[in-house]
Structure formats: structure tokens, C-alpha cells
Backbone as JSON, one array per atom type, in Angstrom:
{
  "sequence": "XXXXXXXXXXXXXXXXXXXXXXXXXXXXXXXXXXXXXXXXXXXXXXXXXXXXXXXXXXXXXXXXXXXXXXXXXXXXXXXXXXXXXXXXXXXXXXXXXXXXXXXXXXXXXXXXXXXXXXXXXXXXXXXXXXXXXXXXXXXXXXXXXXXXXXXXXXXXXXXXXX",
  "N": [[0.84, -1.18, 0.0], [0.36, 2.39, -0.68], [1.69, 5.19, 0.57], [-0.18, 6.85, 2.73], [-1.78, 10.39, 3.01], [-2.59, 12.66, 5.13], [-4.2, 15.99, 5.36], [-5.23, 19.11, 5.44], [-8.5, 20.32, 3.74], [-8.78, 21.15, 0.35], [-10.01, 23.85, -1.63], [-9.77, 22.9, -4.38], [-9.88, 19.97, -4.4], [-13.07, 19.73, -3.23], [-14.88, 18.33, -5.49], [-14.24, 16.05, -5.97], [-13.76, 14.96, -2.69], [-17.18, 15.0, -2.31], [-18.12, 13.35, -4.0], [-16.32, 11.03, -2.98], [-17.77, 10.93, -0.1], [-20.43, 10.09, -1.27], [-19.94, 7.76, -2.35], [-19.06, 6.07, -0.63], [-21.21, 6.37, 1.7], [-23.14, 5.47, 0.27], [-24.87, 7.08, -1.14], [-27.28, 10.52, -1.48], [-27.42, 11.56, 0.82], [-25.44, 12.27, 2.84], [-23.64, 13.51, 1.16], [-24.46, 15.59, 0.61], [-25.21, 17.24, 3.01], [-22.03, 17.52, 3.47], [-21.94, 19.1, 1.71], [-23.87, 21.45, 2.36], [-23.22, 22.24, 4.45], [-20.44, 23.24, 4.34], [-21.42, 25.63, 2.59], [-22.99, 26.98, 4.32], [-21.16, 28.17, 6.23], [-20.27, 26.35, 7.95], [-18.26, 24.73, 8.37], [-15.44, 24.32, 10.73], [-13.17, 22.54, 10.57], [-12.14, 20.68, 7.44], [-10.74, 17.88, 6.88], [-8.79, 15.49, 4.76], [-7.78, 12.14, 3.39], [-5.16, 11.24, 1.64], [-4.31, 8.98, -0.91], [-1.74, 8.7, -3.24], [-2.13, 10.41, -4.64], [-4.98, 10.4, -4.95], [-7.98, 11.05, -3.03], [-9.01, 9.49, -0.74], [-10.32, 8.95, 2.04], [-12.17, 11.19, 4.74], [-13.04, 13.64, 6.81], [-15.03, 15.42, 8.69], [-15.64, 18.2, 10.53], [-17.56, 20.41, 12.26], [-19.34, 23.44, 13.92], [-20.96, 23.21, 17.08], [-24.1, 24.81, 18.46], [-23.39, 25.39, 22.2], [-22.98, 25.31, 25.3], [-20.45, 25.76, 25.46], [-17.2, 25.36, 23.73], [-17.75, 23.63, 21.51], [-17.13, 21.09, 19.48], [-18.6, 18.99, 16.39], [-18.19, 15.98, 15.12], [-18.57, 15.22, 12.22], [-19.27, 14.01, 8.61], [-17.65, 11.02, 8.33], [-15.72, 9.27, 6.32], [-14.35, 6.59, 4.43], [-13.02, 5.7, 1.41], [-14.94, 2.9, -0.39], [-13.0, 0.38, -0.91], [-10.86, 0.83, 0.6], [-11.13, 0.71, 3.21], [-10.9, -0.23, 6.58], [-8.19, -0.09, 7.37], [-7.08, 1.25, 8.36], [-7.35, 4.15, 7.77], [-9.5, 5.59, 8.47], [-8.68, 6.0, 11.27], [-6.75, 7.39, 11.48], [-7.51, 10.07, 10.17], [-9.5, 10.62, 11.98], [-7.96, 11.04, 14.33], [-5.72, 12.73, 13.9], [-7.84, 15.0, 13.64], [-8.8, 15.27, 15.92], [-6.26, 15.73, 17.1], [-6.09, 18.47, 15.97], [-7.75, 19.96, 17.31], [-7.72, 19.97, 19.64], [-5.28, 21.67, 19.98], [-6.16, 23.93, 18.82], [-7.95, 24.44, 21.12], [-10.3, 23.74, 21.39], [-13.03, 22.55, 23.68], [-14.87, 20.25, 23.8], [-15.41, 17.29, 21.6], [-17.99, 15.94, 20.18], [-20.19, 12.91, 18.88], [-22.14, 10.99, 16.54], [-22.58, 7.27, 16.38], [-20.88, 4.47, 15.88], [-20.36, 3.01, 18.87], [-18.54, 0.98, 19.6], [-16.06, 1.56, 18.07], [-15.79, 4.53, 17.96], [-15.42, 4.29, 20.71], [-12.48, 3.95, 21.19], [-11.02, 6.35, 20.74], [-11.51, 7.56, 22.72], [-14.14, 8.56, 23.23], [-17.48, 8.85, 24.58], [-20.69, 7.66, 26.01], [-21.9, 8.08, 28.3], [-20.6, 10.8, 29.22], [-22.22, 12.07, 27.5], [-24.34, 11.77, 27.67], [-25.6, 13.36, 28.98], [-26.23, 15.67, 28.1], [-28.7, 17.68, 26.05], [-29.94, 16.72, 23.19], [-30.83, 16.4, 19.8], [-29.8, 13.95, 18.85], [-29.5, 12.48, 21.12], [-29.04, 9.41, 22.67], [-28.37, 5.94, 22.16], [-26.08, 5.63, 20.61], [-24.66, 8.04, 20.91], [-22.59, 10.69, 21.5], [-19.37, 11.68, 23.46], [-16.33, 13.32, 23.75], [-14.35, 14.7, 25.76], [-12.1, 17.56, 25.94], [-10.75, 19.05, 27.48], [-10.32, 19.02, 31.23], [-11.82, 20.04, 32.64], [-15.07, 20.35, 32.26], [-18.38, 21.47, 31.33], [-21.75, 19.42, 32.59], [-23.94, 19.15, 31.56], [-26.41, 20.8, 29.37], [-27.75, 22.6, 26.74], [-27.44, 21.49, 23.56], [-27.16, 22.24, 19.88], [-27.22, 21.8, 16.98], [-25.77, 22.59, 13.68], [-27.7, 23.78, 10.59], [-27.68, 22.29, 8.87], [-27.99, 19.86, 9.14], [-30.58, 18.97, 9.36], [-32.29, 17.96, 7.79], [-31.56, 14.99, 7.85]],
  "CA": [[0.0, 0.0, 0.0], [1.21, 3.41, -0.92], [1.85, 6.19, 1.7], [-1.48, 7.86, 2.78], [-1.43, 11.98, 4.17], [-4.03, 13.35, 6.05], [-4.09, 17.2, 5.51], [-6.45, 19.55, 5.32], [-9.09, 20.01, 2.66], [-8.59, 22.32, -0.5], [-10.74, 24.01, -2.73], [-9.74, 21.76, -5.52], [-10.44, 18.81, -3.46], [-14.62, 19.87, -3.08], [-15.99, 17.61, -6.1], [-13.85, 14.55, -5.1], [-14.33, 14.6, -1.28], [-18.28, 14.98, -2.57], [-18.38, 11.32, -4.6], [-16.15, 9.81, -2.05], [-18.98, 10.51, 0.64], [-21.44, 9.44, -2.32], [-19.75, 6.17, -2.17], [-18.86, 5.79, 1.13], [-22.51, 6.22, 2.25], [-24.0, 4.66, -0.6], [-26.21, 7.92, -1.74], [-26.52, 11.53, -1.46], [-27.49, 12.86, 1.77], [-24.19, 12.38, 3.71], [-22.83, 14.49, 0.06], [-25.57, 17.16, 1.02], [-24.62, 17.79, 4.02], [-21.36, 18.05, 3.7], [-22.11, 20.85, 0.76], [-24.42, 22.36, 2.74], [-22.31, 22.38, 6.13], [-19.42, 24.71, 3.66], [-21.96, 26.91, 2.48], [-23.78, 27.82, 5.62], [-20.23, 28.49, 6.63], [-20.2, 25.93, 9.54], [-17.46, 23.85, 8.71], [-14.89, 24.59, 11.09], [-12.26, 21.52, 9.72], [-12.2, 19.11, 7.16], [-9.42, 16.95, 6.17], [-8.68, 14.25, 3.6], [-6.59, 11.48, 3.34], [-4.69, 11.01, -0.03], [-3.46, 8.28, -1.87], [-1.31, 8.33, -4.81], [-2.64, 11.78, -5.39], [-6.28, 10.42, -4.74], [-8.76, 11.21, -2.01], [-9.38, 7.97, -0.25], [-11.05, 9.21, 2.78], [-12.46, 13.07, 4.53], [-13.83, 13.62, 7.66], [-15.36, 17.33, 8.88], [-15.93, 18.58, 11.62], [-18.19, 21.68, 12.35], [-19.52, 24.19, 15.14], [-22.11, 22.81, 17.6], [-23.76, 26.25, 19.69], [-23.14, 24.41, 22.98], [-22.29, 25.84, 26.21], [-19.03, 25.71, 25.66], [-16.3, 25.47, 22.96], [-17.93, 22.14, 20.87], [-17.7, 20.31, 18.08], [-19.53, 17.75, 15.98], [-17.64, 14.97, 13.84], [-19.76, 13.98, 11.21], [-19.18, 12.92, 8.45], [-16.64, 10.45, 8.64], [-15.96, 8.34, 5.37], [-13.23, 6.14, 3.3], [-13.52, 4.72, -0.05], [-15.05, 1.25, 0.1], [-12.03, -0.29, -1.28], [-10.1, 1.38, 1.11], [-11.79, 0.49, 4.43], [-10.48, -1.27, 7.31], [-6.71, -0.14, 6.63], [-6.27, 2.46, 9.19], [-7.12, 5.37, 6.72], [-10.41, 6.7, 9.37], [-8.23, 6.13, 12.35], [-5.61, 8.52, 10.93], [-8.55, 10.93, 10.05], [-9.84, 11.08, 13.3], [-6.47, 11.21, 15.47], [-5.57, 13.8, 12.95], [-8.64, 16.26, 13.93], [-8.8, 15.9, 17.44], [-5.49, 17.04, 17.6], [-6.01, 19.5, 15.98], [-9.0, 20.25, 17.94], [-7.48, 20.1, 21.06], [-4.17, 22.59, 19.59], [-6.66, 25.08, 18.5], [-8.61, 24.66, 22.06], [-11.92, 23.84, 22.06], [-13.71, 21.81, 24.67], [-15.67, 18.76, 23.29], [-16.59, 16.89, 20.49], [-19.48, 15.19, 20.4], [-20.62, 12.06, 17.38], [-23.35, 9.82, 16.71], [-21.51, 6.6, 15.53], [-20.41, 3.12, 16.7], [-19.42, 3.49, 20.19], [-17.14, 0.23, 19.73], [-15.13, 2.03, 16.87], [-15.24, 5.68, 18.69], [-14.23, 4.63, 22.16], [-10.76, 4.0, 21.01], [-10.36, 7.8, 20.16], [-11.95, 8.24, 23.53], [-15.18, 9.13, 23.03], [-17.84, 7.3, 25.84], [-21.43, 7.54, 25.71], [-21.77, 8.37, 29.47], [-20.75, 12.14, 29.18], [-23.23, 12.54, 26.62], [-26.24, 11.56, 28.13], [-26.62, 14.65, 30.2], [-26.39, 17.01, 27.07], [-29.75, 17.69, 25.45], [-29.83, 17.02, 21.47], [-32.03, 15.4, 18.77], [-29.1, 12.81, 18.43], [-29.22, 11.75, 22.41], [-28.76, 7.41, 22.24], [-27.04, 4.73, 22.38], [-24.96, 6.2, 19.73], [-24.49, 9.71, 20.83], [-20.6, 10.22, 22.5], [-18.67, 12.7, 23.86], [-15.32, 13.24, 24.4], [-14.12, 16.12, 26.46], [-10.82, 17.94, 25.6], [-10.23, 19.41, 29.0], [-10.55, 18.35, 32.31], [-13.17, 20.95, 33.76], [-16.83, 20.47, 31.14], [-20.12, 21.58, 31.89], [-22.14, 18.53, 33.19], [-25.19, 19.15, 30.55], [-26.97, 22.01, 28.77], [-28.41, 22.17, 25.31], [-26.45, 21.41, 21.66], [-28.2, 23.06, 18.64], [-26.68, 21.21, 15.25], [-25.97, 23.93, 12.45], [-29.18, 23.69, 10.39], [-27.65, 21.39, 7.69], [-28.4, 18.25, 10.09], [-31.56, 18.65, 10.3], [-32.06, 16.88, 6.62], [-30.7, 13.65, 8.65]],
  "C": [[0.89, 1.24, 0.0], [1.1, 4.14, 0.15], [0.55, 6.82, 1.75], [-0.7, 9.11, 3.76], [-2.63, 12.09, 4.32], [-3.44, 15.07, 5.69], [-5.45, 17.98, 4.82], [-7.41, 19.91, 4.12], [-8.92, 21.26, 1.57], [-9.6, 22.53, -1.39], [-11.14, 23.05, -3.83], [-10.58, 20.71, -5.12], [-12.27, 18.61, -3.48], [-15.3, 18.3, -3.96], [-15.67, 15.95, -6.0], [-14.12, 13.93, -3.67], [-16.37, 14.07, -1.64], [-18.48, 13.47, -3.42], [-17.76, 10.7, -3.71], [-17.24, 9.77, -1.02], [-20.16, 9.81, -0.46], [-20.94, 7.76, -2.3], [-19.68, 5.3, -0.93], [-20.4, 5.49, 1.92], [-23.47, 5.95, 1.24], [-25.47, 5.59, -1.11], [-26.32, 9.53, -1.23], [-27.19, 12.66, -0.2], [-26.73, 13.01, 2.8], [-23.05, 13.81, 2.92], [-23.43, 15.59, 0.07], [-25.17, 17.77, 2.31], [-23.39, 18.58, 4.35], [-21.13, 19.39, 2.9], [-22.73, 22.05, 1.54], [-23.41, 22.83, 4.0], [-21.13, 23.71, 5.59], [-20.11, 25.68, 3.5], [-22.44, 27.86, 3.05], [-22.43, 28.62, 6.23], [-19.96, 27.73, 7.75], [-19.24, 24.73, 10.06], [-16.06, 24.86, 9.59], [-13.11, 24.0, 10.71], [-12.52, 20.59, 8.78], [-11.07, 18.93, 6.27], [-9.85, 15.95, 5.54], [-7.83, 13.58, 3.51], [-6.48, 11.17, 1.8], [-3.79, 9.77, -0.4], [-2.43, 8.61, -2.61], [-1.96, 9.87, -5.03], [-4.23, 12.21, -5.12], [-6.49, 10.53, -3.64], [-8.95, 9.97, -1.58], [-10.46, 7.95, 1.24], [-10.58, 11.15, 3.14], [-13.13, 12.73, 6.01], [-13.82, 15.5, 7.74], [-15.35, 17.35, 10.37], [-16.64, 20.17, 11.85], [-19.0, 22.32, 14.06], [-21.12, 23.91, 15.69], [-22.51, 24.61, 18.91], [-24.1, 25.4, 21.08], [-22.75, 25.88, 24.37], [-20.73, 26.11, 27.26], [-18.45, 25.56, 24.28], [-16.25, 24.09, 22.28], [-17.68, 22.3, 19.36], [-18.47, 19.25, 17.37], [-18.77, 17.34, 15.09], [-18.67, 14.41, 13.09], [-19.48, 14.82, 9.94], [-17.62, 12.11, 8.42], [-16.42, 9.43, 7.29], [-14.82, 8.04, 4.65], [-14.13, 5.35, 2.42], [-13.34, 3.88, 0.46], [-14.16, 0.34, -0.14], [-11.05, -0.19, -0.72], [-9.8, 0.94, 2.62], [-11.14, -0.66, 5.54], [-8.69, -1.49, 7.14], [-6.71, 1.46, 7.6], [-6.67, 3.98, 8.89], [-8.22, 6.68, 8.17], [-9.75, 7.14, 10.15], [-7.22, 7.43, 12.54], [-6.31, 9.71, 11.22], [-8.86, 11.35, 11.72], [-9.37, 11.26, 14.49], [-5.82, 12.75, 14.82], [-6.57, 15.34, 13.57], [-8.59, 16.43, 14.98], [-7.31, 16.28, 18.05], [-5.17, 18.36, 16.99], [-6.96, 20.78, 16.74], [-8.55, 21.25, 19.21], [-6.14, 21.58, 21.14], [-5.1, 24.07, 19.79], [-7.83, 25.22, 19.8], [-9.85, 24.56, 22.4], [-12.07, 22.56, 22.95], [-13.58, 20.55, 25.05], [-15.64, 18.55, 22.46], [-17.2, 15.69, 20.57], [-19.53, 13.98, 18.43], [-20.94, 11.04, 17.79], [-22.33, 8.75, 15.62], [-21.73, 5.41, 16.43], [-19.47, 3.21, 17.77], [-18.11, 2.24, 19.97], [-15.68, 0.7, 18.6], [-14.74, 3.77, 18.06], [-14.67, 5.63, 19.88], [-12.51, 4.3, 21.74], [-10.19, 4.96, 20.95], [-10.9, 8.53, 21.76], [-13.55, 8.34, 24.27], [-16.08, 8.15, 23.93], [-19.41, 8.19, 25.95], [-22.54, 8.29, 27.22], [-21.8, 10.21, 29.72], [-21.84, 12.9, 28.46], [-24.54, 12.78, 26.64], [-26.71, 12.97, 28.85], [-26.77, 16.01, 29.17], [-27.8, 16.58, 26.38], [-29.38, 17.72, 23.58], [-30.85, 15.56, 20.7], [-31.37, 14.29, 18.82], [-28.91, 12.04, 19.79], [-29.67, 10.1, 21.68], [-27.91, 6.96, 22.74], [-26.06, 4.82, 21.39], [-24.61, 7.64, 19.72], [-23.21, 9.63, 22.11], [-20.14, 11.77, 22.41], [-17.16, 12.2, 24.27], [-14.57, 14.69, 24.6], [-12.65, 16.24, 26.17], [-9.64, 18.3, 26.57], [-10.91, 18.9, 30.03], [-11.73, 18.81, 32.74], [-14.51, 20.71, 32.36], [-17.4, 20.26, 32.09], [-20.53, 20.56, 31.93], [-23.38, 18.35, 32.2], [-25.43, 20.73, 30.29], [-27.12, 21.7, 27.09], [-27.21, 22.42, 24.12], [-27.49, 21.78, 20.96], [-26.71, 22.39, 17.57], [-26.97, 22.44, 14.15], [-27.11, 23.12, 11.52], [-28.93, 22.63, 9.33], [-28.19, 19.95, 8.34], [-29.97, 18.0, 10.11], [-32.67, 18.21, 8.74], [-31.84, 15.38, 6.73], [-31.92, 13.65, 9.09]]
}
């Protein structure tokens, strides 16, 4: 396997990241989102991992209004041919430090807790925050030691298509 990079997402990049979620999630309202999430202005990060030149996986990350300094990971996606080769893990070790560099809080994502607790993330902190996505798949993982105990998340308006 050739060398994969993780770095952050470029202009260029837009109509490729946009079919790899199209494939990745097998249709186009994971590829809506993430269009809409740029345009509203509410992406805060998103990176891409590259192949050979190609996109192979992308994750985002954008601004939850929270009572405190959050984020929301979603979406999260590698090409299906790709999968199961480290490429997300990268991705998502990749953002939260950059997360944590640039200082915010939390971030919060609805997902497979047995895949996210490895990055942390625990299902427990989450419960006491109010949001459409509360579950058995709704996770938190705090950045700093001191977080608020609960209070309400509001999802930028592209989510609410999901």
C-alpha cells in the first residue's frame, strides 16, 4: 500500500471529497450535508486522506452552539475499497489534535461506540447534554478536564435533513 497523508481540505479537493462521501454512504445525503455544512459556513475543519494523489477518505468537523467550545464529527468516510486499513483512524487522530491545539472543549458524534471509544469518546458524558441525536450512539469526548455537566447542543441547520 502506498503512503497515505491526512491534511487539510482544498478548494480543488470539493468535487472529489463529494463522490467519495457518495460512495462511502451509498447515496446523497451524507454528500448534502457536507455541501451544505461549507456553504452555511459551519465547517470549522475538514481533512482528507490522499493516496497516490487520490482522495481515499475526509472527515469534517463543524460548530455545535453548545455551552461551551464544541464540536460535531460527522461525516466520517473512506472509499469502500479502502476500508479497514487504518485510513479513518488517521482521520480522526488527525482532527482531534487539531482540535485540542486550536482549544476547544468537546466533540461530540453519533456513531459506533465500539469504533469511537478508542479515540476516547464514551457515551456516558453525553447523556446529560440535550440534542435530537441523544442514544445509544451519541458520544462525547471532552478535551479538557473541567466540562459543563449538561446544557443544550443546537446542530448547524444542515443536520436537520438527517
Amino acid at each position: 500500500m502506498s503512503e497515505i497523508e491526512v491534511r487539510a481540505e482544498e478548494d480543488a479537493d470539493r468535487a472529489a471529497v463529494e463522490d467519495l462521501v457518495r460512495r462511502a454512504f451509498a447515496g446523497e445525503l451524507e454528500a448534502r450535508l457536507v455541501s451544505q455544512l461549507r456553504s452555511d459556513g459551519d465547517t470549522i475543519l475538514s481533512l482528507v486522506a490522499t493516496e497516490d494523489g487520490a482522495i481515499v477518505g475526509h472527515i469534517l468537523f463543524s460548530r455545535l452552539a453548545a455551552p461551551f467550545r464544541a464540536l460535531a464529527l460527522a461525516p466520517l468516510c473512506v472509499a469502500p475499497d479502502r476500508q479497514h486499513r487504518g485510513i479513518g483512524s488517521r482521520l480522526v487522530r488527525a482532527g482531534l489534535e487539531w482540535a485540542r491545539e486550536a482549544q476547544w472543549d468537546a466533540v461530540f458524534v453519533l456513531g459506533d461506540p465500539a469504533y469511537y471509544r478508542r479515540f476516547g469518546f464514551a457515551l456516558e458524558p453525553a447523556r446529560s447534554f440535550d440534542s435530537p441525536y441523544a442514544g445509544e450512539h451519541f458520544m462525547m469526548l471532552a478535551l479538557r478536564e473541567r466540562m459543563p455537566s449538561g446544557g443544550a447542543l443546537t446542530y448547524p441547520k444542515a443536520f436537520e435533513a438527517l
